[in-house]
N, C-alpha and C positions, 0 to 999 in steps of 0.2 A: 793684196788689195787691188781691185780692179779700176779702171780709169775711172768709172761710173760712179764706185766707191768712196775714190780720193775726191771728185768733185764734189762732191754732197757734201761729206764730212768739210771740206773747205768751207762748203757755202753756209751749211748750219754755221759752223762755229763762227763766222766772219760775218754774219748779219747779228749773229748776239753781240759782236762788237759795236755796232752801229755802220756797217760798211754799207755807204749807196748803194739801193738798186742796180746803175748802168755801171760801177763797177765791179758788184759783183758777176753781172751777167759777161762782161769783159774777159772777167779772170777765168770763168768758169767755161766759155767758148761757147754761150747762149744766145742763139740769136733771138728765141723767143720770152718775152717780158714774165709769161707766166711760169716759168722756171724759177726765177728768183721768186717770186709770190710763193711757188710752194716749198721752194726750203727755207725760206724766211717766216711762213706758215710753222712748219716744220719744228722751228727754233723758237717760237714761240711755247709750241706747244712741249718741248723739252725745257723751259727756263720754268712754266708754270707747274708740272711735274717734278721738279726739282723743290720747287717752293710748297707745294707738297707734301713731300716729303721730307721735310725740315720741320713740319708742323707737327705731322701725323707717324712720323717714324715709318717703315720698309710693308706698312698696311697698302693691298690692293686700291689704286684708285678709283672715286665713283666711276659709274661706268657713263657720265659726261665727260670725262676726261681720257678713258681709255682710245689706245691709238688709231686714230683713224687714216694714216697713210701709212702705207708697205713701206720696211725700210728692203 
């Protein structure tokens, strides 16, 4: 896993926590605000894809939902 890798993955999973913006950006070595915006974007859009697929079972999501950031 590469540094770039570990950080996302940190920050996704720790903004579904409810972890602050400033310290996520803290943890993560961000000095720009829209970094956490996009993995907290990010985790958003993984919690609602999850919920989802709890409804709908392992079916393709609409394509409003399909991913619209590179992982």
């Amino acid at each position: 896993m590469s540094p770039h890798q570990f950080r996302r993955r940190l920050a996704c999973r720790w903004s579904r926590t409810g972890c602050p913006d400033d310290t996520l950006r803290l943890l993560g070595g961000w000095k720009d605000r829209r970094m956490t915006e996009l993995y907290r974007s990010e985790a958003v859009y993984e919690r609602a894809l999850e919920d989802f697929h709890k409804v709908v079972g392992e079916s393709s999501p609409p394509v409003g939902m399909r991913r619209r950031v590179k992982r």
